[in-house]
N, C-alpha and C positions, 0 to 999 in steps of 0.2 A: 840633232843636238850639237853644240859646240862646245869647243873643249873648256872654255867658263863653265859649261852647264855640266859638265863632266867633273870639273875640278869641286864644283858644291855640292855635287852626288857625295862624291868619296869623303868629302871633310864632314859630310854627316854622318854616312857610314861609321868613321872614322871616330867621330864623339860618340855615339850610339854604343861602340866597342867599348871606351872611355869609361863610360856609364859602367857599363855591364862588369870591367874589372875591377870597379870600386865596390863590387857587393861581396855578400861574406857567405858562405855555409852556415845557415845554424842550423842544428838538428838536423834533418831529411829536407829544409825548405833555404833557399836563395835569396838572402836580402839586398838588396838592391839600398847603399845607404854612401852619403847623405841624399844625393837624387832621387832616389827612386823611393819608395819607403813599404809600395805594395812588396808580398812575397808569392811566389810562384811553387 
């Protein structure tokens, strides 16, 4: 891989994380919101 291919790895990672701290605790389950809308 070269490092292009390294640098689009991590800036997905990177939004991925993004996602995940925009969700909320409700009750006992994890929403994932606006992106995401399933809960875990």
């Amino acid at each position: 891989m070269g490092n292009d291919n390294i640098r689009k790895e991590i800036e997905k990672i990177k939004q991925e994380i993004n996602k995940e701290v925009r969700g909320k605790w409700i009750g006992d389950k994890y929403v994932y919101t606006p992106l995401h809308k399933e809960t875990l």
